[in-house]
N, C-alpha and C positions, 0 to 999 in steps of 0.2 A: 837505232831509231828507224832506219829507214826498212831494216829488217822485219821489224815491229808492221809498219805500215803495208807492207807487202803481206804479211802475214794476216790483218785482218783486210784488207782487199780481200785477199784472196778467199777465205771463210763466208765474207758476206755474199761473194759470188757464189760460193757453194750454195748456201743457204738459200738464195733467192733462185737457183737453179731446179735444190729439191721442193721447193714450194710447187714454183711452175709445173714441173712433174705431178704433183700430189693434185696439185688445182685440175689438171688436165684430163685425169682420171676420175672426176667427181662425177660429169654429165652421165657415162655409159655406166657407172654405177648406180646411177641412179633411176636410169631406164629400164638399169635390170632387175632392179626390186620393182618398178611399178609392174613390168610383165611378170613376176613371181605373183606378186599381189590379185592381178586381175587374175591367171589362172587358179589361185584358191579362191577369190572367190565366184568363178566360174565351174566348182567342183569338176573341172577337169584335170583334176592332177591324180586322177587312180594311172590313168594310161602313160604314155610319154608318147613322144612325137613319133618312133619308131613301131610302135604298137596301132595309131592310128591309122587307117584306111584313107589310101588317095584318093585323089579325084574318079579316077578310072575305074578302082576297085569299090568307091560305096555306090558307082553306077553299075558296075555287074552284080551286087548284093540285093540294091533297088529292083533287079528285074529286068 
């Protein structure tokens, strides 16, 4: 019996541990679909970030 009781302790601590986990991960998942979203619909998504021009370079471009 008491084997028993240690055994579901121990499970529902699992279980409340991978929640915590899964629950922890929701926010930055879900920051990263809104920044997905705003860039289509920004139609900026032909380029990527490494293709765009910095600061310094769309001022020598500018003239």
């Amino acid at each position: 019996m008491t084997l028993f009781v240690l055994a579901s302790f121990g499970c529902l601590t699992l279980l409340l541990t991978q929640i915590s986990e899964v629950l922890s991960k929701v926010p930055p998942i879900i920051r990263a679909w809104r920044r997905v979203q705003n860039e289509l619909r920004r139609g900026d998504h032909d380029r990527s970030a490494a293709d765009r021009p910095g600061p310094e370079e769309a001022a020598e471009e500018g003239g």
